[in-house]
PDB file of N, CA, C and O in Angstrom, chain B, residues numbered from 101:
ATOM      1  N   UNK B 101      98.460 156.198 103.177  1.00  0.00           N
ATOM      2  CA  UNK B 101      99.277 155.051 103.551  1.00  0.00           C
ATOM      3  C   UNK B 101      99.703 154.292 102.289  1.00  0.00           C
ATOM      4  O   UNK B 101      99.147 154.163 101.198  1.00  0.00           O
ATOM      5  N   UNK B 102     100.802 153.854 102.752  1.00  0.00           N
ATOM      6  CA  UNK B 102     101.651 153.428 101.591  1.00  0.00           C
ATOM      7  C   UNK B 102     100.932 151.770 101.302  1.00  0.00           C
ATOM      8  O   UNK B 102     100.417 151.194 102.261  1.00  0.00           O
ATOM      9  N   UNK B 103     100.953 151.264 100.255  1.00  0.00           N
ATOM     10  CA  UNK B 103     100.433 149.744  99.784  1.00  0.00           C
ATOM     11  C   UNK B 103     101.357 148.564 100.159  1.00  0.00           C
ATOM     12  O   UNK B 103     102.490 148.331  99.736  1.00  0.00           O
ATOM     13  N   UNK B 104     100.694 147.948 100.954  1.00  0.00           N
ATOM     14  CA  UNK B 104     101.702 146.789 101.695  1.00  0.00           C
ATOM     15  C   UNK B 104     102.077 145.980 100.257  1.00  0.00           C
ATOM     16  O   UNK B 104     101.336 145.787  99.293  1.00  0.00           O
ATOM     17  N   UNK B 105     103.249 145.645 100.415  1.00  0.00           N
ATOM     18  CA  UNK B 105     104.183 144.799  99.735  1.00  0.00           C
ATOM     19  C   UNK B 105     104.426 143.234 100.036  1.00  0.00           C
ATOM     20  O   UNK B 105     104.799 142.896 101.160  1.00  0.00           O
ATOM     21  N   UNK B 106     104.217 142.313  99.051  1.00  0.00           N
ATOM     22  CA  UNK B 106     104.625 140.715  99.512  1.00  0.00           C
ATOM     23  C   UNK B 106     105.794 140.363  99.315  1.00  0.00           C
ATOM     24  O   UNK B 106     106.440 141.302  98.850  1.00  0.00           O
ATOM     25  N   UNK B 107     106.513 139.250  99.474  1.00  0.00           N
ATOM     26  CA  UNK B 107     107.920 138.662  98.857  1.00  0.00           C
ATOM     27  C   UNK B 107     106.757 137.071  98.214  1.00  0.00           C
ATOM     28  O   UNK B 107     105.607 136.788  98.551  1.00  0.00           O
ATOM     29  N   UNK B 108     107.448 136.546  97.488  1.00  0.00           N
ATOM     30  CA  UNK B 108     106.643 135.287  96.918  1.00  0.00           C
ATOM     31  C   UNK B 108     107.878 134.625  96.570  1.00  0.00           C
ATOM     32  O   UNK B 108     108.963 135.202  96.503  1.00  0.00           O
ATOM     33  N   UNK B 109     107.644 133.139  96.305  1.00  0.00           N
ATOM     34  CA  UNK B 109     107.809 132.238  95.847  1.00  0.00           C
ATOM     35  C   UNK B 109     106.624 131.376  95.240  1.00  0.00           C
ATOM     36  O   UNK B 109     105.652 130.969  95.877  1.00  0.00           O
ATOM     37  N   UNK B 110     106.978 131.095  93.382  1.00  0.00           N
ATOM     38  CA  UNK B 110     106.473 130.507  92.459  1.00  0.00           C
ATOM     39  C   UNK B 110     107.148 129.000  92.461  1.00  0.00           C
ATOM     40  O   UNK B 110     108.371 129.022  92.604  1.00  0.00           O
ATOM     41  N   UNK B 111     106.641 127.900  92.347  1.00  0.00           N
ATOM     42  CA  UNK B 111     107.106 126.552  92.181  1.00  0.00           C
ATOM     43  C   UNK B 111     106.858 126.409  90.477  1.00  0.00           C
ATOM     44  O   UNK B 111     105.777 126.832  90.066  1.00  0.00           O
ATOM     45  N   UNK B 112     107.788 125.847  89.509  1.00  0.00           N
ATOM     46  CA  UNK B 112     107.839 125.735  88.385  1.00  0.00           C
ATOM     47  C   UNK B 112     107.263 124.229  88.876  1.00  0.00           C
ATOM     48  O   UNK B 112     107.240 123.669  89.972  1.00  0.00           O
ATOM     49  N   UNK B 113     106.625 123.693  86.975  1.00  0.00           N
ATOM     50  CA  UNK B 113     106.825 122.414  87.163  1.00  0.00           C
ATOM     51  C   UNK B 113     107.993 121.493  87.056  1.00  0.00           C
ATOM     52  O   UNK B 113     107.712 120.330  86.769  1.00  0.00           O
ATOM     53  N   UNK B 114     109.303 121.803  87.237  1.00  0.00           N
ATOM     54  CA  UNK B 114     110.474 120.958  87.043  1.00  0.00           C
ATOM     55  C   UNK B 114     110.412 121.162  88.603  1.00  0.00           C
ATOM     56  O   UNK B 114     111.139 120.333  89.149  1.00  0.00           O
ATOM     57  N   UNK B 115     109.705 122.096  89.608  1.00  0.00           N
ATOM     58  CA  UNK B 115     110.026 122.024  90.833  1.00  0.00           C
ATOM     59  C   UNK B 115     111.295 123.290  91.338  1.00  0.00           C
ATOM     60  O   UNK B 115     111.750 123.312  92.481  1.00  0.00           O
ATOM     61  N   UNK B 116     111.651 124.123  90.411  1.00  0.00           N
ATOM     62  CA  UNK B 116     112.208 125.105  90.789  1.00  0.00           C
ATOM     63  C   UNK B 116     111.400 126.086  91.140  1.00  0.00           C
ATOM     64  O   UNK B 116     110.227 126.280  90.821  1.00  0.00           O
ATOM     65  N   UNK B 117     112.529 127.052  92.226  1.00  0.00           N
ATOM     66  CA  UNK B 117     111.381 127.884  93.008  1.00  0.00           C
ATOM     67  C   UNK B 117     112.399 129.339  92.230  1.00  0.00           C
ATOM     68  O   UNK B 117     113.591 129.617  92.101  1.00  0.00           O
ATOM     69  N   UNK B 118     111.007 129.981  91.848  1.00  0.00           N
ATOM     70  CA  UNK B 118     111.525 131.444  91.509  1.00  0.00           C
ATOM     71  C   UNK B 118     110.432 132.573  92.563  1.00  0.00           C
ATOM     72  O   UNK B 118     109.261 132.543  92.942  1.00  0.00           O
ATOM     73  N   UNK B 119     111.644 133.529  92.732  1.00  0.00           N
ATOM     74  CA  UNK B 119     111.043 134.551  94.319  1.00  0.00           C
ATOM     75  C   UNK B 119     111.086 135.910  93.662  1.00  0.00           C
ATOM     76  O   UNK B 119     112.128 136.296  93.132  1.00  0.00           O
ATOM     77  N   UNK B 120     109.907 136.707  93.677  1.00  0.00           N
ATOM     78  CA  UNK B 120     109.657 138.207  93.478  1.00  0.00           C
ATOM     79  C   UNK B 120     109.134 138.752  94.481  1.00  0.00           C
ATOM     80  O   UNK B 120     109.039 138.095  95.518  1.00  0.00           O
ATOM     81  N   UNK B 121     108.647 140.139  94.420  1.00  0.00           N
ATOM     82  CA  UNK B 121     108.093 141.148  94.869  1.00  0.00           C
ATOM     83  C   UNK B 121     106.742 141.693  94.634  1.00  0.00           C
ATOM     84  O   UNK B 121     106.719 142.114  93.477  1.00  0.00           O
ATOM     85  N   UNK B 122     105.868 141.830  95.085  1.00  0.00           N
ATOM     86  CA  UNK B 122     104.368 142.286  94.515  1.00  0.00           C
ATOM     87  C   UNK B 122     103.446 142.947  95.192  1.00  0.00           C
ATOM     88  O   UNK B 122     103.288 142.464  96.314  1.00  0.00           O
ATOM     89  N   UNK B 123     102.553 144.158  94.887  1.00  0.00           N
ATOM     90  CA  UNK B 123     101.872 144.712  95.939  1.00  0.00           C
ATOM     91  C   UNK B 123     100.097 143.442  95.899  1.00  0.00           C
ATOM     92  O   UNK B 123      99.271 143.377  96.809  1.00  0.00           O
ATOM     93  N   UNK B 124     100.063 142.783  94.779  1.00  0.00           N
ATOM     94  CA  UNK B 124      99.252 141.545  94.675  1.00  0.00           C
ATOM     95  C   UNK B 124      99.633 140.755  94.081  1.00  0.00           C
ATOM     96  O   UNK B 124      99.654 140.635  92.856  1.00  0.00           O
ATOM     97  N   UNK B 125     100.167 139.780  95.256  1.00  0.00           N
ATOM     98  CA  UNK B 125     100.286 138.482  95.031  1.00  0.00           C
ATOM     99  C   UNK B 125      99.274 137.427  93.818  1.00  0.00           C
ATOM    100  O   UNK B 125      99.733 136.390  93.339  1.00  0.00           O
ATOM    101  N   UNK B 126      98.404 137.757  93.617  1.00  0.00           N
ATOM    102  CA  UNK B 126      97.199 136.728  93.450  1.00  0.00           C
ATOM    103  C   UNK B 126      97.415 137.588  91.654  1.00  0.00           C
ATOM    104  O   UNK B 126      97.920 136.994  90.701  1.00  0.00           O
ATOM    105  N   UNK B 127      97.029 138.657  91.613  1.00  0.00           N
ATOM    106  CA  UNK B 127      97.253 139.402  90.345  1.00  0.00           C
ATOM    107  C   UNK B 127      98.736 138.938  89.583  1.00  0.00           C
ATOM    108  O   UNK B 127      98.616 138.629  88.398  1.00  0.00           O
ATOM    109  N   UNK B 128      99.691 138.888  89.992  1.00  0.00           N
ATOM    110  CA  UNK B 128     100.958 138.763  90.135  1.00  0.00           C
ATOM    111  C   UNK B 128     101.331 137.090  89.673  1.00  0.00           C
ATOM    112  O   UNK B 128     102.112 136.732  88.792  1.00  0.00           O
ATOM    113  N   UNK B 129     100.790 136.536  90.261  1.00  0.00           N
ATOM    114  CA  UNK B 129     100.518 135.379  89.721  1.00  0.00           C
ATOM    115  C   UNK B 129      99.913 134.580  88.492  1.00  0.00           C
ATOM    116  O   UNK B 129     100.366 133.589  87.919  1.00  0.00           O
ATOM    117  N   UNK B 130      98.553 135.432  88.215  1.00  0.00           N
ATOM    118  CA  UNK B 130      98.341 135.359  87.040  1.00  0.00           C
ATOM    119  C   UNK B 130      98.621 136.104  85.882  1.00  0.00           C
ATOM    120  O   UNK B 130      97.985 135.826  84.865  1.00  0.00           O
ATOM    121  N   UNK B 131      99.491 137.035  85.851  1.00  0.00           N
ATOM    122  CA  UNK B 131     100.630 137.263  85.164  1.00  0.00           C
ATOM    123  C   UNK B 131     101.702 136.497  84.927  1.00  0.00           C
ATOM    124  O   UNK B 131     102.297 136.500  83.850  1.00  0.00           O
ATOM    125  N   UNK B 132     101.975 135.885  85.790  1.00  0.00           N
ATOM    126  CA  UNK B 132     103.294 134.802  85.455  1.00  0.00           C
ATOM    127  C   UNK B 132     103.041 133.702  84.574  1.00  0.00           C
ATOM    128  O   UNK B 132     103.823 133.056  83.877  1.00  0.00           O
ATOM    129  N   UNK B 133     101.525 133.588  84.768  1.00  0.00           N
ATOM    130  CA  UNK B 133     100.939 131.989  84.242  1.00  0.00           C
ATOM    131  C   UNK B 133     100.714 132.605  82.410  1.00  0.00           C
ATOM    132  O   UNK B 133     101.078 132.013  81.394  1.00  0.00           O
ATOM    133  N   UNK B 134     100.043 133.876  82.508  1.00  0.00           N
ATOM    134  CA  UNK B 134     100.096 134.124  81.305  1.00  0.00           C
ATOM    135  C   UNK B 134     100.858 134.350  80.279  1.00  0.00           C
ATOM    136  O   UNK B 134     100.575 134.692  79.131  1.00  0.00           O
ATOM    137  N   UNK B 135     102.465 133.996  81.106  1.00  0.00           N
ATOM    138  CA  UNK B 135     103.488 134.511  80.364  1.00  0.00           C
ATOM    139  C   UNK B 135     104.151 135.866  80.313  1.00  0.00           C
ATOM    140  O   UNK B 135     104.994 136.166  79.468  1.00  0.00           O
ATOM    141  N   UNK B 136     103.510 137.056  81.734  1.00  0.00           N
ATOM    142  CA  UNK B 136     104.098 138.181  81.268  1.00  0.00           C
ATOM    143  C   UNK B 136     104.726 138.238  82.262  1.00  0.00           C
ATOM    144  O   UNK B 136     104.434 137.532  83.227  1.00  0.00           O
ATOM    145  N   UNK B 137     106.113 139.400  82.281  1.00  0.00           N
ATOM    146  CA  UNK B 137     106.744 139.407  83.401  1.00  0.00           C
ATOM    147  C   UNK B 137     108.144 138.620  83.411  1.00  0.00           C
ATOM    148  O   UNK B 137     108.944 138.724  82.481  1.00  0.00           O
ATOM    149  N   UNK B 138     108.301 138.063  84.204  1.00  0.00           N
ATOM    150  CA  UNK B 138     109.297 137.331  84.627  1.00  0.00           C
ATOM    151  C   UNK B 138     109.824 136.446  83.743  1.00  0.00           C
ATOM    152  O   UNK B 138     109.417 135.315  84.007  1.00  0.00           O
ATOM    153  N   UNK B 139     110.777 136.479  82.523  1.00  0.00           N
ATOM    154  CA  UNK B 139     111.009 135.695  81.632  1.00  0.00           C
ATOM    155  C   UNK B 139     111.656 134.407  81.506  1.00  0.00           C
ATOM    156  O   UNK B 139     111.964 133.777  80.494  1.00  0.00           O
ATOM    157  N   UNK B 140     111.829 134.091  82.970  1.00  0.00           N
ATOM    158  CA  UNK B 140     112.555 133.233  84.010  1.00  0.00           C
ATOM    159  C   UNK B 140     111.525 132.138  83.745  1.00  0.00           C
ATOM    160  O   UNK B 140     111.649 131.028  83.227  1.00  0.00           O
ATOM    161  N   UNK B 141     110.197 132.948  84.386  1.00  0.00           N
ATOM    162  CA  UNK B 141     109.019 131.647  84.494  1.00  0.00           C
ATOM    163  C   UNK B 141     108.744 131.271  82.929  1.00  0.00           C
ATOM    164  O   UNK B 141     108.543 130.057  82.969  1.00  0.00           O
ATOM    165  N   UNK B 142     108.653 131.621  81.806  1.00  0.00           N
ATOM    166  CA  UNK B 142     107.605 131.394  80.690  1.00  0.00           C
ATOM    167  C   UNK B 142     108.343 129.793  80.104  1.00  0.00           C
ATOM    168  O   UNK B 142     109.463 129.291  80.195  1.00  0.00           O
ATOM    169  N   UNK B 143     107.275 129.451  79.602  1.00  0.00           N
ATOM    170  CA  UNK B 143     107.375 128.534  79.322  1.00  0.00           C
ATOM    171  C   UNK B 143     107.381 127.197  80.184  1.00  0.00           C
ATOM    172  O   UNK B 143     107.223 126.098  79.653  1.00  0.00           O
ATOM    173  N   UNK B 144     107.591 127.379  81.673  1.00  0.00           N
ATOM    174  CA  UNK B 144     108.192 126.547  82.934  1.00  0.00           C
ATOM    175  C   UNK B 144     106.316 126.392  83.766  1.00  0.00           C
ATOM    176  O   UNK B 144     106.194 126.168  84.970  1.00  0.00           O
ATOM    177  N   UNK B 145     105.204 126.551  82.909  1.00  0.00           N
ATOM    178  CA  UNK B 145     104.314 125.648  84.005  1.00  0.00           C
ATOM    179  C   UNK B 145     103.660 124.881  83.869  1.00  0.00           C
ATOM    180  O   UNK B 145     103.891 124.429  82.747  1.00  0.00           O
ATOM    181  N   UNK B 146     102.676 124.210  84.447  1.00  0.00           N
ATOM    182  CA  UNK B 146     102.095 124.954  85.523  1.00  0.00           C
ATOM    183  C   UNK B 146     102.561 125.548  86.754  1.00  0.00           C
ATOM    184  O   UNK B 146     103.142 124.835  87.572  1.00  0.00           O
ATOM    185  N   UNK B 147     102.342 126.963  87.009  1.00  0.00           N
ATOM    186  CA  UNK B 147     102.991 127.512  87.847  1.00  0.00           C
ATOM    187  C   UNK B 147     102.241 127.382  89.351  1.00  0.00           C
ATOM    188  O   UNK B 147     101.080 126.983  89.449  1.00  0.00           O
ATOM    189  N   UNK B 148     103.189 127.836  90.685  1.00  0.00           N
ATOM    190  CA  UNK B 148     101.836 127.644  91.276  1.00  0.00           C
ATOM    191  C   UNK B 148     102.628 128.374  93.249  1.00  0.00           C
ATOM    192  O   UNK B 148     103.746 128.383  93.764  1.00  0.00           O
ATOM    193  N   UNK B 149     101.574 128.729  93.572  1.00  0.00           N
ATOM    194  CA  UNK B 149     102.356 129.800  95.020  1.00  0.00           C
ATOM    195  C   UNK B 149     102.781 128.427  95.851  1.00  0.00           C
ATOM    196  O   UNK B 149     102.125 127.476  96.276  1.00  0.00           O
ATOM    197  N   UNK B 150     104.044 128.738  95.878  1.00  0.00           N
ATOM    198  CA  UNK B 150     104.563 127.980  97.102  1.00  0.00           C
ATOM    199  C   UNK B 150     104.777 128.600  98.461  1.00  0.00           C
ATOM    200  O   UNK B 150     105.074 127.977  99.480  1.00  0.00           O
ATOM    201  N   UNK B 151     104.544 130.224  98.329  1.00  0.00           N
ATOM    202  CA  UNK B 151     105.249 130.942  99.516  1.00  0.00           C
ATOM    203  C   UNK B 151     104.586 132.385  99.006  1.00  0.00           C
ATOM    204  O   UNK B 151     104.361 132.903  97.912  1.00  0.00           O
ATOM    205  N   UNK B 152     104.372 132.797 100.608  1.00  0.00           N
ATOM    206  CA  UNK B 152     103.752 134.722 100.379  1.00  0.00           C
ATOM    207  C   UNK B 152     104.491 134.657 101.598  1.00  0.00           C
ATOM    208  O   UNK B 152     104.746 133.659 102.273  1.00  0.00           O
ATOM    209  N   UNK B 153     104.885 136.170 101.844  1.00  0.00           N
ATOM    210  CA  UNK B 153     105.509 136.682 103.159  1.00  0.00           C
ATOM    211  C   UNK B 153     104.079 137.472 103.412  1.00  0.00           C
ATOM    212  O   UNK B 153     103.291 137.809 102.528  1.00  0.00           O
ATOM    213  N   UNK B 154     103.890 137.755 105.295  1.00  0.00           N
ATOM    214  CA  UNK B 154     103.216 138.803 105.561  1.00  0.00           C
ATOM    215  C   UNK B 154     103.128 140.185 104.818  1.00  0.00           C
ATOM    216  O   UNK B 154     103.941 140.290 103.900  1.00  0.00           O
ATOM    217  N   UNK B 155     102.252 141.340 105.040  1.00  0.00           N
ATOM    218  CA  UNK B 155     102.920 142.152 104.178  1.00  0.00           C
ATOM    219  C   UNK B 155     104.008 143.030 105.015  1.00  0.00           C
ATOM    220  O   UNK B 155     104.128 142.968 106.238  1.00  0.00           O
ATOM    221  N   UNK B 156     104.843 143.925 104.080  1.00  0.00           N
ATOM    222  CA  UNK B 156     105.519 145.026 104.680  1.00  0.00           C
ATOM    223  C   UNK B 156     105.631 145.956 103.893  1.00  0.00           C
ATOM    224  O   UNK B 156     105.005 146.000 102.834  1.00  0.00           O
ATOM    225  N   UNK B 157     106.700 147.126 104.404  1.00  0.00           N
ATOM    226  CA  UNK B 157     107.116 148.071 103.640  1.00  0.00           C
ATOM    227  C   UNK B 157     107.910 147.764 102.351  1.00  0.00           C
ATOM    228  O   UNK B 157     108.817 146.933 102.394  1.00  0.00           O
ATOM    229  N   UNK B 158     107.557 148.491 101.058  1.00  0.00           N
ATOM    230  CA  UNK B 158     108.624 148.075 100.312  1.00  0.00           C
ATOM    231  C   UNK B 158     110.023 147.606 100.156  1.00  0.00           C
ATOM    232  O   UNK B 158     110.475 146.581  99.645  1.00  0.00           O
ATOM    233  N   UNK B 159     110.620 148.673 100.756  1.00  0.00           N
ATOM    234  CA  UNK B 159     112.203 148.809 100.908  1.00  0.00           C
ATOM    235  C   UNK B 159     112.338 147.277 101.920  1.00  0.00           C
ATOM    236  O   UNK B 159     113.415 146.747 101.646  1.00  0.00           O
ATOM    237  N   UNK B 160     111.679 146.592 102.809  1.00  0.00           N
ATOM    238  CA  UNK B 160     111.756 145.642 103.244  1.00  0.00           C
ATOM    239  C   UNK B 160     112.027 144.292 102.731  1.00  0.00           C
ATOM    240  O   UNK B 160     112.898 143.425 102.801  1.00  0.00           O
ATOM    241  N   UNK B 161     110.322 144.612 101.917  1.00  0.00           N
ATOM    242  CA  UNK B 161     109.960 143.123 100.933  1.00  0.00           C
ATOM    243  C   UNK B 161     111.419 143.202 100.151  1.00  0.00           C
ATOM    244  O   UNK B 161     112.186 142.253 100.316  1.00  0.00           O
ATOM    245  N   UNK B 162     111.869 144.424  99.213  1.00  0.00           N
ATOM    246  CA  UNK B 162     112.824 144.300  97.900  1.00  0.00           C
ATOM    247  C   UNK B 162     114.422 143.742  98.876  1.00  0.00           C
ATOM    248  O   UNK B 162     115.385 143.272  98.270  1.00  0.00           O
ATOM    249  N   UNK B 163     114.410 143.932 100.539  1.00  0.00           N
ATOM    250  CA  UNK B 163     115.570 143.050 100.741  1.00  0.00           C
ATOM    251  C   UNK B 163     115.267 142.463 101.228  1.00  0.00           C
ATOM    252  O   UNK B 163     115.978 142.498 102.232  1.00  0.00           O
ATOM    253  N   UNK B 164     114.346 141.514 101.376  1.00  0.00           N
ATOM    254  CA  UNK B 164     114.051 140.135 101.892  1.00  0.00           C
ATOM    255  C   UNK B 164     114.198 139.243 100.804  1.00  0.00           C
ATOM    256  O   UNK B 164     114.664 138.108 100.901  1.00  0.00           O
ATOM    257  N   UNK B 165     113.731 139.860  99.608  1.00  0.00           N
ATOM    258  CA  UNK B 165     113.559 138.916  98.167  1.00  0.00           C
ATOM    259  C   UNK B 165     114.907 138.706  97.980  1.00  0.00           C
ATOM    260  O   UNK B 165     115.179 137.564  97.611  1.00  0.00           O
ATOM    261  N   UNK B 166     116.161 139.728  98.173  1.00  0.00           N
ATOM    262  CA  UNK B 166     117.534 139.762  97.965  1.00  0.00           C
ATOM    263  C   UNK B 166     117.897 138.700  98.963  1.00  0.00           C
ATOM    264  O   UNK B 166     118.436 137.774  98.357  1.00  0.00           O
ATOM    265  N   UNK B 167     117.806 138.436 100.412  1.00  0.00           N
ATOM    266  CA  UNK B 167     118.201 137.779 101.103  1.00  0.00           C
ATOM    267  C   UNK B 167     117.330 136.114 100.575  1.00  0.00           C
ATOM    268  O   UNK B 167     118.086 135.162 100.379  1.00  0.00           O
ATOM    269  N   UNK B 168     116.057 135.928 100.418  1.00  0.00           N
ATOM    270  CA  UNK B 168     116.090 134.964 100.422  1.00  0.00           C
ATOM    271  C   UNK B 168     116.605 134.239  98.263  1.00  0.00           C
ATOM    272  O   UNK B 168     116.894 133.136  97.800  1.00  0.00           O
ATOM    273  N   UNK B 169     116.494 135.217  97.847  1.00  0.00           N
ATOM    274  CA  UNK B 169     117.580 134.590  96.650  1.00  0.00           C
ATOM    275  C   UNK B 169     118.861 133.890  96.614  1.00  0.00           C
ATOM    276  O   UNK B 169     119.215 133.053  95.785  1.00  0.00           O
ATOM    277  N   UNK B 170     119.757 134.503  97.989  1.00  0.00           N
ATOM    278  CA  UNK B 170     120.929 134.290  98.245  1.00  0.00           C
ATOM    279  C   UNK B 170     120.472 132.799  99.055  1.00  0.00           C
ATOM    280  O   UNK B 170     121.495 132.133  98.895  1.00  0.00           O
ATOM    281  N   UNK B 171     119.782 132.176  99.606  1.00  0.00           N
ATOM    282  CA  UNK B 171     119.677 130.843 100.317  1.00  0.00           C
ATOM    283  C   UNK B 171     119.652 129.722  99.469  1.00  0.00           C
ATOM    284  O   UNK B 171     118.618 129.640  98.804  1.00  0.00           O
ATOM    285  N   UNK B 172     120.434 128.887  99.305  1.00  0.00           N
ATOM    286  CA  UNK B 172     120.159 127.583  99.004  1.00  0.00           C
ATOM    287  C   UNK B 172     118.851 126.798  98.951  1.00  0.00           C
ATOM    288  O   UNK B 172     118.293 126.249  99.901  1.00  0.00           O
ATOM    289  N   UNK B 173     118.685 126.816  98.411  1.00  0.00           N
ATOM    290  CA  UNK B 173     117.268 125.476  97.980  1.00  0.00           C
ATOM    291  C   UNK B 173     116.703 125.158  98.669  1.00  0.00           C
ATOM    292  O   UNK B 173     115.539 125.548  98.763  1.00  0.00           O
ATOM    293  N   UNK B 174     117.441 123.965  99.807  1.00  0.00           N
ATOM    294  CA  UNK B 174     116.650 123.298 100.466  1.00  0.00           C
ATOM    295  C   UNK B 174     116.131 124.040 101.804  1.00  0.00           C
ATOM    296  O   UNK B 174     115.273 123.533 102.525  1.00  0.00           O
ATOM    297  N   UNK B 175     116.847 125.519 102.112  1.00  0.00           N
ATOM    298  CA  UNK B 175     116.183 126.594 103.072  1.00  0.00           C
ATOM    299  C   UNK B 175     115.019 126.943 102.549  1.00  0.00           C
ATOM    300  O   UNK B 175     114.180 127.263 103.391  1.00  0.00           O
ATOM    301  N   UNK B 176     114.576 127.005 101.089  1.00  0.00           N
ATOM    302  CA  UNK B 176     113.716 127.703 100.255  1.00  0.00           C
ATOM    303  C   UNK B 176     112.878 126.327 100.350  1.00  0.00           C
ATOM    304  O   UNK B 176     111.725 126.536  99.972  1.00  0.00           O
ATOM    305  N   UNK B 177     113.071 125.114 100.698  1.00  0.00           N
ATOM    306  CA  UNK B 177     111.623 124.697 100.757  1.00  0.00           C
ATOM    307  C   UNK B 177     111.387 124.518 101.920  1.00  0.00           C
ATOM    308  O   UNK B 177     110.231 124.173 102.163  1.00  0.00           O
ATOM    309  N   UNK B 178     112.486 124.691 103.278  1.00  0.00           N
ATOM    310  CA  UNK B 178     111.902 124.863 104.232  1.00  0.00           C
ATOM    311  C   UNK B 178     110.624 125.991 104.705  1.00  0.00           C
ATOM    312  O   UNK B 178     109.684 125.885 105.494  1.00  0.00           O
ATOM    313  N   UNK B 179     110.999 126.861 103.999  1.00  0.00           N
ATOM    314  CA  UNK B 179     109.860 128.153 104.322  1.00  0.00           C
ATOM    315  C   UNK B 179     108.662 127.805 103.674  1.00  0.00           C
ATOM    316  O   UNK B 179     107.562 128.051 104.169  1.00  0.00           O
ATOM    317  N   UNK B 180     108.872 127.057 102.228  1.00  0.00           N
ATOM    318  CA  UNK B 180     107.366 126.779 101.952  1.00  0.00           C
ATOM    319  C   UNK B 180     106.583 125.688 102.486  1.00  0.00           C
ATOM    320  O   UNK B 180     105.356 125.592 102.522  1.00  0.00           O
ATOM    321  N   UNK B 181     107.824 124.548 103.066  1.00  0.00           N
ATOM    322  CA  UNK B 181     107.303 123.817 104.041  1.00  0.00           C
ATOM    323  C   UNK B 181     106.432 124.098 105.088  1.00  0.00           C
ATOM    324  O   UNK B 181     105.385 123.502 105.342  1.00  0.00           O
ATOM    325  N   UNK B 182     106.997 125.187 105.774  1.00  0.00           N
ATOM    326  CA  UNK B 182     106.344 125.900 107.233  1.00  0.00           C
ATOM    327  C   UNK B 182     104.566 126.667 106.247  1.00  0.00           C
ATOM    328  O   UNK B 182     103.468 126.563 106.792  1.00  0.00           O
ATOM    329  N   UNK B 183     104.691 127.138 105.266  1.00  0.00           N
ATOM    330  CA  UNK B 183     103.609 127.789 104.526  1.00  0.00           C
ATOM    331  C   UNK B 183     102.273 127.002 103.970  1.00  0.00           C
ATOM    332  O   UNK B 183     101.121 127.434 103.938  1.00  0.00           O
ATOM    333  N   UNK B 184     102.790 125.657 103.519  1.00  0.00           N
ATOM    334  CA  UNK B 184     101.502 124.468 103.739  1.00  0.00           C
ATOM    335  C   UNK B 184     101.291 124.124 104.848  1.00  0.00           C
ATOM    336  O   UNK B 184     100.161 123.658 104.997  1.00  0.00           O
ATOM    337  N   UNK B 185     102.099 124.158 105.996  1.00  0.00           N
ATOM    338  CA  UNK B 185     101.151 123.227 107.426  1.00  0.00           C
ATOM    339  C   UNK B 185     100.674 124.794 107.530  1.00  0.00           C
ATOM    340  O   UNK B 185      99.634 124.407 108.064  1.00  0.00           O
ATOM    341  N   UNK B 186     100.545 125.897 107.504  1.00  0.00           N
ATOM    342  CA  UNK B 186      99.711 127.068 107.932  1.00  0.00           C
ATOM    343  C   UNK B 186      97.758 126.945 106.715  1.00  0.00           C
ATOM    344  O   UNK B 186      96.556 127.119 106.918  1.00  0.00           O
ATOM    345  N   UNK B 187      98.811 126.494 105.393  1.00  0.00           N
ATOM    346  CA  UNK B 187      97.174 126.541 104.673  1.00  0.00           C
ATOM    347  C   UNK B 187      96.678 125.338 105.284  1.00  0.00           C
ATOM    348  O   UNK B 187      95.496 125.123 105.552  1.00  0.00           O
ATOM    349  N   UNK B 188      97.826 124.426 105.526  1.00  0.00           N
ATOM    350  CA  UNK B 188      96.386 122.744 105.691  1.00  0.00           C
ATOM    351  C   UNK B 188      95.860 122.823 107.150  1.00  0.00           C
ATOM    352  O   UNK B 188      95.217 121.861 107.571  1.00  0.00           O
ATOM    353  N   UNK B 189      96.158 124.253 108.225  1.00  0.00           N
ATOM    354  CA  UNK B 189      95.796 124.359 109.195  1.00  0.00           C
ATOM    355  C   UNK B 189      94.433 125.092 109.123  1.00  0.00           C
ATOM    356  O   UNK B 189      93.508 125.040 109.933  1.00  0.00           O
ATOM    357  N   UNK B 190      94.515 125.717 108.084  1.00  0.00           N
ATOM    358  CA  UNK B 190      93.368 126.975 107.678  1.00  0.00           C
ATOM    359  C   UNK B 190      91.916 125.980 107.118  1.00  0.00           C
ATOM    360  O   UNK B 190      90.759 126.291 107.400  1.00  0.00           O
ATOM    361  N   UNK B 191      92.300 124.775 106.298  1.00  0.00           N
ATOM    362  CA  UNK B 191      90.936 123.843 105.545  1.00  0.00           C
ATOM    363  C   UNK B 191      90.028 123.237 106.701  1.00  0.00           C
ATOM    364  O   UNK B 191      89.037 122.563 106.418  1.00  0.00           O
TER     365      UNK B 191
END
């Protein structure tokens, strides 16, 4: 079986949201913080997860990340909106 795939969203500290692809999120993340990867993020943190999708198939996650790139902003904090009342439901 194939390795489930995430879509993410990273919150910069200016508050911009940058969105990838990852088979670990959590690994994936601390790559970004260390500076490798995404040359978008460096220099831009503290970084920090604003957003994971369930998992899926690759070919899925890589056009979901395409679709939600194409959304405007304030759609992009609606989803991470909906993604904190799920963690502050979980504490």
């Amino acid at each position: 079986m194939n390795k489930p795939w995430f879509v993410y969203l990273i919150r910069t500290r200016q508050g911009q949201l940058y969105c990838g692809v990852t088979t670990d999120v959590s690994r994936r993340l601390i790559q970004h913080r260390q500076g490798k990867g995404a040359r978008a993020l460096r220099g831009k943190g503290p970084l920090s997860l604003a957003w994971q999708s369930q998992p899926m198939e690759k070919r899925t996650a890589m056009q979901r990340e395409w679709q939600i790139k194409q959304w405007p902003k304030q759609r992009k904090e609606a989803l991470c909106a909906r993604f904190d009342d799920v963690r502050d439901s979980l504490d």
